[in-house]
DSSP file (Angstrom, degrees, kcal/mol; ACC not computed):
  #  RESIDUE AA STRUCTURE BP1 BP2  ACC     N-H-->O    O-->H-N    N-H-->O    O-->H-N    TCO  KAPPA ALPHA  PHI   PSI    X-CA   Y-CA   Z-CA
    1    1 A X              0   0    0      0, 0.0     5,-0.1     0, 0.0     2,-0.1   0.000 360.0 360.0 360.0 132.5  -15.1  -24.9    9.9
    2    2 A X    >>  -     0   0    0      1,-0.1     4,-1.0     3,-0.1     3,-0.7  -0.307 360.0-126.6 -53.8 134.1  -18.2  -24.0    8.3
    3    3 A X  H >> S+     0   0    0      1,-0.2     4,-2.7     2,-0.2     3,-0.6   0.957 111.5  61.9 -49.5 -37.7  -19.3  -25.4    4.8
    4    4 A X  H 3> S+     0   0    0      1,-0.3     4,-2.5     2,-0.2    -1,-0.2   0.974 109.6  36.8 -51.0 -51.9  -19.8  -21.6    3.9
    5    5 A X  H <4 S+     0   0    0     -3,-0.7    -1,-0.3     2,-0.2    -2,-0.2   0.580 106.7  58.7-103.5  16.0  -16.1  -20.7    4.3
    6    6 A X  H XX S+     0   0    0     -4,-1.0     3,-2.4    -3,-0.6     4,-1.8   0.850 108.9  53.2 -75.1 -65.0  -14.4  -23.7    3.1
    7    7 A X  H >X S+     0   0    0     -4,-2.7     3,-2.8     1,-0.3     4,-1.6   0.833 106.8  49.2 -23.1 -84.1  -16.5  -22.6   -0.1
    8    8 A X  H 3X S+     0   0    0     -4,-2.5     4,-0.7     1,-0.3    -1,-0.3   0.575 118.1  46.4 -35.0 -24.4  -14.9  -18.9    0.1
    9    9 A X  H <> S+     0   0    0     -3,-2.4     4,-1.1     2,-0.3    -1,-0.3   0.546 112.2  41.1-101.2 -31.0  -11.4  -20.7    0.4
   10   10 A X  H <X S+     0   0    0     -3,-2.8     4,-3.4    -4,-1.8     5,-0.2   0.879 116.4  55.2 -87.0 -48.8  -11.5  -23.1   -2.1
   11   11 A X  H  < S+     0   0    0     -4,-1.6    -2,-0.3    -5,-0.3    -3,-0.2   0.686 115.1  41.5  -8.2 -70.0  -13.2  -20.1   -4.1
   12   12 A X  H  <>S+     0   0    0     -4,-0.7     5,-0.6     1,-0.2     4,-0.5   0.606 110.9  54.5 -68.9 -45.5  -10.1  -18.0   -3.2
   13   13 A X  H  <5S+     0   0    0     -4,-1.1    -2,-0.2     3,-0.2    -1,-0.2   0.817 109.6  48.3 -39.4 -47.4   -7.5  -20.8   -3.8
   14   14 A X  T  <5S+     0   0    0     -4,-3.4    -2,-0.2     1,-0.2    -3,-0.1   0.584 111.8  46.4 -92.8  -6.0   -8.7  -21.4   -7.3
   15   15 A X  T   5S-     0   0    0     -3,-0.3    -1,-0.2    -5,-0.2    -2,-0.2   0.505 119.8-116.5 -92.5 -19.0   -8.8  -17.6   -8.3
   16   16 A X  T   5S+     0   0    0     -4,-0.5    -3,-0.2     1,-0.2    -4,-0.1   0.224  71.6 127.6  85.7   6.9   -5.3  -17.8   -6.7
   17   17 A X      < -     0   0    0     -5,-0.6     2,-0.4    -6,-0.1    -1,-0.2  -0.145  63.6 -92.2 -58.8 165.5   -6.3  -15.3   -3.8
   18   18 A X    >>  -     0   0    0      1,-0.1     4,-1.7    -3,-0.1     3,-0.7  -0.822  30.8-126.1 -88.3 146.8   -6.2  -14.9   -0.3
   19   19 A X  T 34 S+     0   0    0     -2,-0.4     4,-0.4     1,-0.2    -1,-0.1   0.722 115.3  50.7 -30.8 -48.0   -9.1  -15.9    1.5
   20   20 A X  T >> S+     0   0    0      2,-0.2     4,-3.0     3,-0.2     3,-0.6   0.817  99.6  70.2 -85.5 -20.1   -9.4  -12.5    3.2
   21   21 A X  H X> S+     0   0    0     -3,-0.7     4,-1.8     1,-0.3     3,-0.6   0.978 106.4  41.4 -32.3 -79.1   -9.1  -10.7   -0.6
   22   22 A X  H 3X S+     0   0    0     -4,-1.7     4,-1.6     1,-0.2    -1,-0.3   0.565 108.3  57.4 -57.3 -13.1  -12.4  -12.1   -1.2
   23   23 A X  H <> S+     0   0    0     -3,-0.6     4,-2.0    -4,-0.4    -2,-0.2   0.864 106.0  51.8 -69.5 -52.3  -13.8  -11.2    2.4
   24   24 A X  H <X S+     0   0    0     -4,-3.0     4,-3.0    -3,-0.6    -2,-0.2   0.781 111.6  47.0 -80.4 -34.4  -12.8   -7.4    1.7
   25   25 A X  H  X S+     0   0    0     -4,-1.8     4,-0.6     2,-0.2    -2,-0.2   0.930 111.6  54.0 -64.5 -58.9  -15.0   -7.5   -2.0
   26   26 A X  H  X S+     0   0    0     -4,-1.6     4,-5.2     1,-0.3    -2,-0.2   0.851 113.8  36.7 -26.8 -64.8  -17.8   -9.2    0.1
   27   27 A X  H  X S+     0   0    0     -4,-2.0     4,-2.5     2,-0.2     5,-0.5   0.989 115.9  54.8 -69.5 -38.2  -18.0   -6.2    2.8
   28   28 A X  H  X S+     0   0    0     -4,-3.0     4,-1.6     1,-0.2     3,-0.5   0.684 115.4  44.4 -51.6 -85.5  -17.2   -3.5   -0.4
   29   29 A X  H  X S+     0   0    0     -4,-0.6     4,-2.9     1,-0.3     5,-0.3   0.592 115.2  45.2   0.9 -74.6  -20.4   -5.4   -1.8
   30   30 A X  H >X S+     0   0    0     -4,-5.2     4,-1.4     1,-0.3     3,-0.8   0.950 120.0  44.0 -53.5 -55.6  -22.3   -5.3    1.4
   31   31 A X  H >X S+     0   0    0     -4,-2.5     3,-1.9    -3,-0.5     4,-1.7   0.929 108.6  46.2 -53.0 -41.4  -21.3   -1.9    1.7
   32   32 A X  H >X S+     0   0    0     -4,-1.6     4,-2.7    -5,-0.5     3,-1.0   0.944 115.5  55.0 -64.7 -24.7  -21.8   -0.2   -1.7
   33   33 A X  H <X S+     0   0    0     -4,-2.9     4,-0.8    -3,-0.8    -1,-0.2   0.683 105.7  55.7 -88.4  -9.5  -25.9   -2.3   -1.6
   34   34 A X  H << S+     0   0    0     -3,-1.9    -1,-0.3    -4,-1.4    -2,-0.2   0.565 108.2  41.8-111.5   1.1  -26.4   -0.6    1.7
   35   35 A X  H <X S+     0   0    0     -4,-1.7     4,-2.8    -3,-1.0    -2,-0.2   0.416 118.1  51.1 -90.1  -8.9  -25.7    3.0    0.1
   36   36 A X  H  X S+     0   0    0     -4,-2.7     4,-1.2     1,-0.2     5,-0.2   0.963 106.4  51.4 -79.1 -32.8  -27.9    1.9   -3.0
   37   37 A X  H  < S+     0   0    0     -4,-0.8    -1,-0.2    -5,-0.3    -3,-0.1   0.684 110.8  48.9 -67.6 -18.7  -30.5    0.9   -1.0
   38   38 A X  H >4 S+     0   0    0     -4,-0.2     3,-0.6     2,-0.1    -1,-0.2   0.751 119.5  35.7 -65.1 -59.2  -30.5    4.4    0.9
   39   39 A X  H >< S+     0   0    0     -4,-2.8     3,-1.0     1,-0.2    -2,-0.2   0.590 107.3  62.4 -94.6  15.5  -30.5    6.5   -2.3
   40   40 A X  T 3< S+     0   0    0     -4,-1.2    -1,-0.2     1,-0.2    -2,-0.1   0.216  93.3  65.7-100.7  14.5  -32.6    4.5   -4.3
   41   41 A X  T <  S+     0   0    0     -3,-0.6     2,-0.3    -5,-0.2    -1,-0.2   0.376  93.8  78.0-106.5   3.6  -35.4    5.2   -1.5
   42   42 A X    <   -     0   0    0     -3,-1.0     3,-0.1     1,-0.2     4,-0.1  -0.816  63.5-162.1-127.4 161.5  -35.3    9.0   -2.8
   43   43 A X  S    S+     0   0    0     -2,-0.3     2,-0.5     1,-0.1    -1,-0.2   0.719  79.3  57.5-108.8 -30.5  -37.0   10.0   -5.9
   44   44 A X  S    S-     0   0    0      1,-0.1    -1,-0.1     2,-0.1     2,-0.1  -0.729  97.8-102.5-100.1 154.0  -34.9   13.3   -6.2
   45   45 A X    >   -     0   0    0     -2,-0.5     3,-4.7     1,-0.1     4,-0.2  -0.328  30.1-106.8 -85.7 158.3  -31.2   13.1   -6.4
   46   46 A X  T 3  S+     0   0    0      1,-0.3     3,-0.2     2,-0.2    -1,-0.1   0.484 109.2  50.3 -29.5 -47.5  -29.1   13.9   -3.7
   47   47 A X  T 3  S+     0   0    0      1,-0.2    -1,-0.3     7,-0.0    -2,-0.1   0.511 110.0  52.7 -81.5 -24.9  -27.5   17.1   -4.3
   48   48 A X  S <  S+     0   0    0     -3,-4.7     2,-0.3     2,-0.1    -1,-0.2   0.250  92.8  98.6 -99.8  22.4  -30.9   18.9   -5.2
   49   49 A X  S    S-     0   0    0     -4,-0.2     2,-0.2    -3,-0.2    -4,-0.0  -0.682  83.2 -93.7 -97.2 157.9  -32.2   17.6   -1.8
   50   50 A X    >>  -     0   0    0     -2,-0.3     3,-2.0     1,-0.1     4,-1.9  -0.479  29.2-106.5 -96.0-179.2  -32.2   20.0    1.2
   51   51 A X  H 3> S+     0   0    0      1,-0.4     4,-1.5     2,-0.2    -1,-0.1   0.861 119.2  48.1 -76.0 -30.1  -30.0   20.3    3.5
   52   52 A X  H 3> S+     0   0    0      1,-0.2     4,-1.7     2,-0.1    -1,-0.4   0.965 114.9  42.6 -73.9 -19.7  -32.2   18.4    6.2
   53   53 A X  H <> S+     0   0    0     -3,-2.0     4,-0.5     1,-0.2    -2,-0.2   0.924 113.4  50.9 -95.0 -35.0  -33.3   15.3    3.9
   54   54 A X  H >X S+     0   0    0     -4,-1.9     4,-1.7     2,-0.2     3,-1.3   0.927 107.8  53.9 -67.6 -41.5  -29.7   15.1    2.8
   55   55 A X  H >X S+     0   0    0     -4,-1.5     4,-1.5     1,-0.3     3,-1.3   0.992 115.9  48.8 -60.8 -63.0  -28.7   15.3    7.3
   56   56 A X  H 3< S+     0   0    0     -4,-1.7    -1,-0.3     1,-0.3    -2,-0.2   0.407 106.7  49.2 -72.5   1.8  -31.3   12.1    7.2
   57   57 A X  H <X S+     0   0    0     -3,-1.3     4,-1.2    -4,-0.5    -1,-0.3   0.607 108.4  50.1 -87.7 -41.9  -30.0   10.4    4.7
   58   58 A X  H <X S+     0   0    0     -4,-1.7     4,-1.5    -3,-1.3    -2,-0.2   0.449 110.8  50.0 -71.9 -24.8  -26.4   10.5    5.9
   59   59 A X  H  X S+     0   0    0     -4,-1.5     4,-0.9     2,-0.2    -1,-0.1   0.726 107.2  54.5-102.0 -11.0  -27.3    9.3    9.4
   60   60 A X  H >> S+     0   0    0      2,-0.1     4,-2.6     3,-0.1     3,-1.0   0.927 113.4  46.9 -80.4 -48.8  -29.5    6.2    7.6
   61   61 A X  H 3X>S+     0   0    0     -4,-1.2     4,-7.6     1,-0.2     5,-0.6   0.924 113.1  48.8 -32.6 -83.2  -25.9    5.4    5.7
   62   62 A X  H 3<5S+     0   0    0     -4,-1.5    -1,-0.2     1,-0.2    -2,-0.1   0.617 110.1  50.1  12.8 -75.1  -24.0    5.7    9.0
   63   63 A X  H XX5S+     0   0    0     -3,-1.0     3,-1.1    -4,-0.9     4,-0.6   0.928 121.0  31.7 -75.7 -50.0  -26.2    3.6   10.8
   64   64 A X  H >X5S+     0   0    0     -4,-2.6     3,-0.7     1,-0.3     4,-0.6   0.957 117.6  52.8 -79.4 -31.6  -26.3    0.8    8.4
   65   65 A X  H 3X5S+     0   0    0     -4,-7.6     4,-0.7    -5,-0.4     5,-0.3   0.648  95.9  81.5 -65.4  -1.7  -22.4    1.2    7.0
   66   66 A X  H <><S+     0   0    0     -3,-1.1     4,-0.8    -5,-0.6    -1,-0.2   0.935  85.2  49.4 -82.4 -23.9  -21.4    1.1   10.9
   67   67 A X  H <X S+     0   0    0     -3,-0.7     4,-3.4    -4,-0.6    -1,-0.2   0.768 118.7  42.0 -57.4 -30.8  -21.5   -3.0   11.5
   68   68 A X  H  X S+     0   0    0     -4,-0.6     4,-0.6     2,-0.3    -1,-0.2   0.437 114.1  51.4-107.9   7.6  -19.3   -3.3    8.4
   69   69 A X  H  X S+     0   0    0     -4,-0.7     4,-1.4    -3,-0.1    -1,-0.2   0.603 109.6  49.5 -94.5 -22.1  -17.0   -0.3    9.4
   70   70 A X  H  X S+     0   0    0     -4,-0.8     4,-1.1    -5,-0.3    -2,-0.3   0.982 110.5  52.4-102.2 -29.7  -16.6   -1.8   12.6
   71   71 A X  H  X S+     0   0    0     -4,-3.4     4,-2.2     2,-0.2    -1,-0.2   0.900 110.5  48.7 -18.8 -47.7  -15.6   -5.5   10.6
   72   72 A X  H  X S+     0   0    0     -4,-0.6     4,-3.5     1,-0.2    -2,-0.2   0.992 108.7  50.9 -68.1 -56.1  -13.0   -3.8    8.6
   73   73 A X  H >X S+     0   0    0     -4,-1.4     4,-1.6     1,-0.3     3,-0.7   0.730 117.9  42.5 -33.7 -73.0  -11.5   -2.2   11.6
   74   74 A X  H 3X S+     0   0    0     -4,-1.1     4,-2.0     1,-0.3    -1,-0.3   0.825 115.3  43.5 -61.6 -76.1  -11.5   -5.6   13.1
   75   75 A X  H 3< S+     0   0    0     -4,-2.2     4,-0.5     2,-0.2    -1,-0.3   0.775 115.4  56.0 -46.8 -48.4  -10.3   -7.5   10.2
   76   76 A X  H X< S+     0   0    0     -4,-3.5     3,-2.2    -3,-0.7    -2,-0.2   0.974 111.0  40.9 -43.0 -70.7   -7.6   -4.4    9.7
   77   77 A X  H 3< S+     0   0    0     -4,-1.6    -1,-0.2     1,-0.3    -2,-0.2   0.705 110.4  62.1 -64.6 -18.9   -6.1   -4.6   13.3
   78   78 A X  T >< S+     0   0    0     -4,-2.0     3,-0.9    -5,-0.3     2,-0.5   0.578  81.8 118.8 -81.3  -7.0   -6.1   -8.7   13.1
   79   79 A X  T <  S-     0   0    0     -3,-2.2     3,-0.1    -4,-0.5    -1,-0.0  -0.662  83.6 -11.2 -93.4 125.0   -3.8   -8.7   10.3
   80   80 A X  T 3  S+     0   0    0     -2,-0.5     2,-0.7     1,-0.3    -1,-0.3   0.458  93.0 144.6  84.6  17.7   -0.6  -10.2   10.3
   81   81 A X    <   -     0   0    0     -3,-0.9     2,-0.4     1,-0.0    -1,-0.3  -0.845  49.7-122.4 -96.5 129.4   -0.8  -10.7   14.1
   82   82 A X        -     0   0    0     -2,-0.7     2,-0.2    -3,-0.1    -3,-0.0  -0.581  35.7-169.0 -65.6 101.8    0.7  -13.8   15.7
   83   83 A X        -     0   0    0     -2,-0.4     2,-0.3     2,-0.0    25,-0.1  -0.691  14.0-152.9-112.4-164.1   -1.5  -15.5   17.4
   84   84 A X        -     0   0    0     -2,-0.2     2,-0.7    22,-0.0    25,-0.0  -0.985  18.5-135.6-152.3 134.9   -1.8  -18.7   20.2
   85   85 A X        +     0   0    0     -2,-0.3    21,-0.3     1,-0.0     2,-0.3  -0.619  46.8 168.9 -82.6  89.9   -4.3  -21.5   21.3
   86   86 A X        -     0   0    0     -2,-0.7     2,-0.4    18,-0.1    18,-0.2  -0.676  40.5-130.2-121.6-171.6   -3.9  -21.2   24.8
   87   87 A X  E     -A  103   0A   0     16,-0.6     2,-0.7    -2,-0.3    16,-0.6  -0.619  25.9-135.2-124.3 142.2   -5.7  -22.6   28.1
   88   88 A X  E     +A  102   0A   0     -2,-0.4    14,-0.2    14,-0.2     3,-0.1  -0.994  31.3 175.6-139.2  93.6   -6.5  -19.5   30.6
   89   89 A X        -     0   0    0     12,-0.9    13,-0.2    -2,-0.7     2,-0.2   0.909  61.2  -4.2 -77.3 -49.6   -5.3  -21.4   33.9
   90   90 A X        -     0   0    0     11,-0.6    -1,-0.3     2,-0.0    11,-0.3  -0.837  56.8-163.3-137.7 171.1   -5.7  -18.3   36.5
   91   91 A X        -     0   0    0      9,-0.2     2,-0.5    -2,-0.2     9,-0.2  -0.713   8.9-174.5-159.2 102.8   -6.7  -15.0   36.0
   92   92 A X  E     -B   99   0B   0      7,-2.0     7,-1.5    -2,-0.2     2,-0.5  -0.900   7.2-160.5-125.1 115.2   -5.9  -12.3   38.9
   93   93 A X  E     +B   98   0B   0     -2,-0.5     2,-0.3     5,-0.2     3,-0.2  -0.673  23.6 154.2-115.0  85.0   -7.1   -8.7   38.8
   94   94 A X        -     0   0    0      3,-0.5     3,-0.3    -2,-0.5    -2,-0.0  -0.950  57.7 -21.0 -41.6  69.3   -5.4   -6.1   41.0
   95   95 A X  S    S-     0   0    0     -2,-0.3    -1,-0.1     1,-0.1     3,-0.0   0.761 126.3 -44.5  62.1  37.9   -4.8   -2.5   41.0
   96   96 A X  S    S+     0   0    0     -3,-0.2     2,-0.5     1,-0.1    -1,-0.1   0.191 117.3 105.4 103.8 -45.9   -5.2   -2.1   37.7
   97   97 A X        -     0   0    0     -3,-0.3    -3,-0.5     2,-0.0     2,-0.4  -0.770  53.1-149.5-117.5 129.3   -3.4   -4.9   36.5
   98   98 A X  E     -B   93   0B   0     -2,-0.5     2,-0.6    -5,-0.2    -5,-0.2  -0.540  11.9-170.4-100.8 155.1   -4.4   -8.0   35.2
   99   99 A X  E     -B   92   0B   0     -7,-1.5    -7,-2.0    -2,-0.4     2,-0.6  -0.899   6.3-171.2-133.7 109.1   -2.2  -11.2   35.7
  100  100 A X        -     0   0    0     -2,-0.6     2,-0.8    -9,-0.2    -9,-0.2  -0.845  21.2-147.4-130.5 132.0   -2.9  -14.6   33.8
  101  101 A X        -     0   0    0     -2,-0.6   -12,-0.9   -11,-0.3   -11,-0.6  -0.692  31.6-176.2 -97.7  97.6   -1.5  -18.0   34.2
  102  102 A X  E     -A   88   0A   0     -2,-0.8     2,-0.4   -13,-0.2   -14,-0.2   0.267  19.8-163.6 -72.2 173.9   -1.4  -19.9   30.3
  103  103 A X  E     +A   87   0A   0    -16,-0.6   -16,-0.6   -14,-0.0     2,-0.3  -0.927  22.4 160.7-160.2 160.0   -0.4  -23.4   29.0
  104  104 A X        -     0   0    0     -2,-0.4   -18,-0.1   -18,-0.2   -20,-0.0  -0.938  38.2-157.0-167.6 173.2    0.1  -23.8   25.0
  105  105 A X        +     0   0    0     -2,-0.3    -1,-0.1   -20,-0.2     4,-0.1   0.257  52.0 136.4-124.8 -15.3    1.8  -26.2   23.3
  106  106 A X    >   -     0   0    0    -21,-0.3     3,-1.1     2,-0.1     4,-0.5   0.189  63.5-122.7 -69.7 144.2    2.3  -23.6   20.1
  107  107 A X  T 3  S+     0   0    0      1,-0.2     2,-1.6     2,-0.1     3,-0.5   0.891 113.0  40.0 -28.7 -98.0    5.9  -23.2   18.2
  108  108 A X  T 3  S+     0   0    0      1,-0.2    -1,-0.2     2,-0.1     5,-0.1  -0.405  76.5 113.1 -60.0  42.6    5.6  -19.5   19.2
  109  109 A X  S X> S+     0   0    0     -2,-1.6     3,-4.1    -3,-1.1     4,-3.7   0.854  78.0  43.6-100.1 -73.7    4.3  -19.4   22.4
  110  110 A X  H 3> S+     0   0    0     -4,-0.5     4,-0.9    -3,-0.5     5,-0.4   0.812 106.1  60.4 -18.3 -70.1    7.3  -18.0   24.3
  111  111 A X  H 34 S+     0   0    0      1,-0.3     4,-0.4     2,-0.3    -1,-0.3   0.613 114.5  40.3 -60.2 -26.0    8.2  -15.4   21.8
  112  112 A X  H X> S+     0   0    0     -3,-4.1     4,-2.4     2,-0.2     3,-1.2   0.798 110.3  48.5-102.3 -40.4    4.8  -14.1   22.4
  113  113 A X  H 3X S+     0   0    0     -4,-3.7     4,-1.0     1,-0.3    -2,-0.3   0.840 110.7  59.5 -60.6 -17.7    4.3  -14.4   25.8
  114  114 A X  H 3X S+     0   0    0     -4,-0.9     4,-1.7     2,-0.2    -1,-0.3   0.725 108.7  48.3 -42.4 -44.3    8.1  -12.6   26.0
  115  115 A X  H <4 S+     0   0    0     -3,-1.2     4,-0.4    -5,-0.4    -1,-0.2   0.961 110.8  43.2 -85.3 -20.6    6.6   -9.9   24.2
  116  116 A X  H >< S+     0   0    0     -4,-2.4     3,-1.3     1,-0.2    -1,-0.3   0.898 119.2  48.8 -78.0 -19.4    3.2   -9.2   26.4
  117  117 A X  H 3< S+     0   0    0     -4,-1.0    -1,-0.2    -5,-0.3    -2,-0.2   0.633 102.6  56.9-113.7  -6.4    5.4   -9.7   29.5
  118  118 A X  T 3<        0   0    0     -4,-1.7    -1,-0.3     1,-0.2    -2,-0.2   0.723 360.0 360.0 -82.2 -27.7    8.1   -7.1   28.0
  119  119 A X    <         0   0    0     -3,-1.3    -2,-0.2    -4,-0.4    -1,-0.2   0.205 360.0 360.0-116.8 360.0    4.6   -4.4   27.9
């Protein structure tokens, strides 16, 4: 583990949070400094701009809000999901379907592998 996130952790422990609590201010942060930095580049405000400089403006947001939309998204779907430390022994891909032979030692290795082989 990196010095950087044992910092955020201990950080988060001592505020009594979760870890990822403070990860979600960080990216609001990142985000909200990459729409100041967008309208702070315009000398008239937004609403009296026209309708094209307002079109470029939105597509500079976008561009830069899209690394940290596609974190949350990431961070969203990873939460509360079971995962397992496994070994990728074979891997055979066939009509479509792919078929891979595992090793774990984890608590909860069965229970999962029950459930991809159930899908």
């Amino acid at each position: 583990m990196k010095a950087e996130h044992k910092a955020v952790i201990a950080r988060a422990r001592k505020d009594g949070m979760q870890p990822s609590e403070i990860a979600s201010e960080l990216l609001l942060h990142d985000m909200v400094q990459a729409s100041i930095n967008q309208l702070s580049k315009h000398e008239v405000g937004f609403r009296k701009m026209p309708e094209k400089q307002q079109d470029v403006i939105i597509a500079e947001l976008q561009a830069e809000l899209k690394a940290s939309a596609l974190l949350a998204a990431r961070l969203i779907a990873g939460a509360s999901t079971a995962t397992v430390e496994m070994t990728l022994k074979d891997l055979k891909v066939s009509n479509g379907q792919v078929t891979g032979v595992v090793k774990s030692t984890e608590e909860h290795y069965n229970e999962l592998i029950s459930k991809v082989q159930d899908k």
